[in-house]
N, C-alpha and C positions, 0 to 999 in steps of 0.2 A: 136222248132219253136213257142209254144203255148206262151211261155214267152215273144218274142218279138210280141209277134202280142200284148202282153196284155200291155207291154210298149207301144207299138206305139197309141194303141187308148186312156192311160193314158196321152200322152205326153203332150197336150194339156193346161190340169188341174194343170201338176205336181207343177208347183212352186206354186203355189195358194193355198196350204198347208203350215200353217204359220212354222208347224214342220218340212219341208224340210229346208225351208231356215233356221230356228234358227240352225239345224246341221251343215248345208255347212258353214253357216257364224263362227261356232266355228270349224270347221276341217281345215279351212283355216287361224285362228287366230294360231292353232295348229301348221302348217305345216309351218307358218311364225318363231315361236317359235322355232320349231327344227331342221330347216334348213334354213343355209345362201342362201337367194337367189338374185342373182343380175341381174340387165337389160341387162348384155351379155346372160347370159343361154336364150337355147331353148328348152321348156317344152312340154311333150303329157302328156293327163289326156287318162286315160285306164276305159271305158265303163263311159264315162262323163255326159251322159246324156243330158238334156240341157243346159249342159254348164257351168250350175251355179258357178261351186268349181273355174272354169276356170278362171270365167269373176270378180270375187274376187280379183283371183292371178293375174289376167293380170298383172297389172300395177309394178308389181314386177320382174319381167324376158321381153327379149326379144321379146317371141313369144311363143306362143302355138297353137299345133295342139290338137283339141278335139275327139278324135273315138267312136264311141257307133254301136254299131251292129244292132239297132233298126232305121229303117227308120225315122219313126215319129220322135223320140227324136232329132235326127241329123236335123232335119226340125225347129222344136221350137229353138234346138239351133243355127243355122242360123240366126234367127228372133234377140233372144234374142242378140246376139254378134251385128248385125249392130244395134238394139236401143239403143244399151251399146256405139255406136263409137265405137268400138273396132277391125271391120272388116279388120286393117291394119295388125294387129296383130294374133289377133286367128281365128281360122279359124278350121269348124266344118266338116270332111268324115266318113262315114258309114264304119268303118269295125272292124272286128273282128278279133282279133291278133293272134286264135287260127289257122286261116285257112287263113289272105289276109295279105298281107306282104306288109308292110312299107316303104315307102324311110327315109333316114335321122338317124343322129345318136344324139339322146336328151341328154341332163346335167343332166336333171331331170323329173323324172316322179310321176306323180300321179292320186291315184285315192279313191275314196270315196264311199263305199256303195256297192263297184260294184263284189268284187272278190267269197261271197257266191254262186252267180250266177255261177261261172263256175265250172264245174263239175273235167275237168283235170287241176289240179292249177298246177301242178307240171309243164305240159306242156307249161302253161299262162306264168308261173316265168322267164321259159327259154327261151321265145318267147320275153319277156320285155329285159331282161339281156342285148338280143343281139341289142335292139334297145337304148341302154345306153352306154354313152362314159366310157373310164376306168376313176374307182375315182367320176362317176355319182350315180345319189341319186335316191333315191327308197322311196314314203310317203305310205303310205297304210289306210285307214282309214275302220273301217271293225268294226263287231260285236264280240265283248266277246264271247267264248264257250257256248252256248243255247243247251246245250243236251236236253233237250223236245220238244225241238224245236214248243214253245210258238209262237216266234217272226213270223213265219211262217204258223201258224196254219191255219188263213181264208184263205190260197193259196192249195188248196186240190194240186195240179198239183207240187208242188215246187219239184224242184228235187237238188238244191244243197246243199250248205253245211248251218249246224246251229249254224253259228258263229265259231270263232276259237279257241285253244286253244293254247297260245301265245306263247308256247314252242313246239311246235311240229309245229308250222309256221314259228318259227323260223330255226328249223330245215332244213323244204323246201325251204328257201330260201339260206341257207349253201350251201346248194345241187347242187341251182338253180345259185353258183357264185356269190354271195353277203356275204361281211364280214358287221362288226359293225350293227346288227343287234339289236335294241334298241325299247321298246314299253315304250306310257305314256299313259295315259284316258284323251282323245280328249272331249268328252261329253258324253249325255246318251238321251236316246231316252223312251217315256213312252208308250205303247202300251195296250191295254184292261187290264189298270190297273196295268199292270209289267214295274218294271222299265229295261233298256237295256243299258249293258255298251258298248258305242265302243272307240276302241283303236285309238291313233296312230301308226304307226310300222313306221321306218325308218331305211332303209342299203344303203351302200354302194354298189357302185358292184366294184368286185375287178379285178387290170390288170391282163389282160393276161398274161401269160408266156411269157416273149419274145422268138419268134422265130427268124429268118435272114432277117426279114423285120426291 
């Protein structure tokens, strides 16, 4: 709970950090780069925050819905999508994909920043999978392996992961029904002094078996 409460009185500020947005605006040059996306597809960004990676990509797909688990966040992004014009289109609900379940079935998904945060990925992966068409895309934008876990240090409280290590994510995502599983380096982020690689990852999720339907 301590994480969202610490997001929500953050939400406010968040974009008014010039090194959030130089990230989002290169995670989404990224995400443009290694996947085709067009004005049919209908996109969710998974723990979006306020929106920002969103309201980038709007204008490239259909529609997008924004989730973020954090009251506050889903509030600022509200705000920020109708200053953007963009309220026809995306459109920001609180929830958490672990435990509140979705209508609709996405082209493409993505998200940015957000997957260290959750504790059971394995459970996150399969929870996304099943909100993705067969032959739909998966963007993941996320931290490099941080075994000292630097990048987390001033959060005494942090309880998830410290970055990943891109082969054994890859794996969880095999796992989790996603083929062509693919990483590049999206940017870097500098932090008291250390520099921070984060990735792209992109898969597939792959068809079902056909059953008699």
């Amino acid at each position: 709970m301590h994480e969202h409460q610490r997001f929500d009185e953050a939400a406010a500020t968040w974009d008014d950090d010039p090194d959030h947005e130089k990230r989002q605006v290169a995670v989404a040059r990224a995400i443009k780069e290694a996947v085709h996306l067009s004005r049919r597809m209908t996109a969710l960004d998974v723990g979006g925050g306020t929106g920002r990676l969103s309201i980038l990509l709007a204008d490239q797909v259909a529609s997008v819905v924004v989730t973020d688990p954090s009251a506050g966040m889903v509030q600022v992004a509200r705000e920020r999508i109708e200053a953007a014009g963009l309220g026809d289109r995306v459109r920001a609900v609180q929830a958490d994909l672990m435990t509140d379940r979705l209508d609709g079935i996405y082209d493409v998904v993505w998200s940015s920043m957000a997957l260290h945060h959750v504790q059971d990925l394995d459970r996150l992966l399969r929870s996304v999978a099943g909100l993705l068409a067969d032959g739909g895309r998966l963007c993941i934008a996320d931290l490099d392996e941080d075994p000292d876990g630097a990048f987390h240090a001033d959060k005494a409280d942090f309880d998830g992961h410290h970055g990943f290590d891109r082969k054994r994510l890859a794996e969880q995502l095999t796992r989790a029904g996603f083929a062509d599983v693919s990483f590049v380096d999206a940017t870097s982020v500098v932090k008291n002094g250390r520099e921070f690689g984060i990735f792209l990852c992109t898969a597939t999720k792959e068809q079902e078996p056909s059953g008699d339907h």
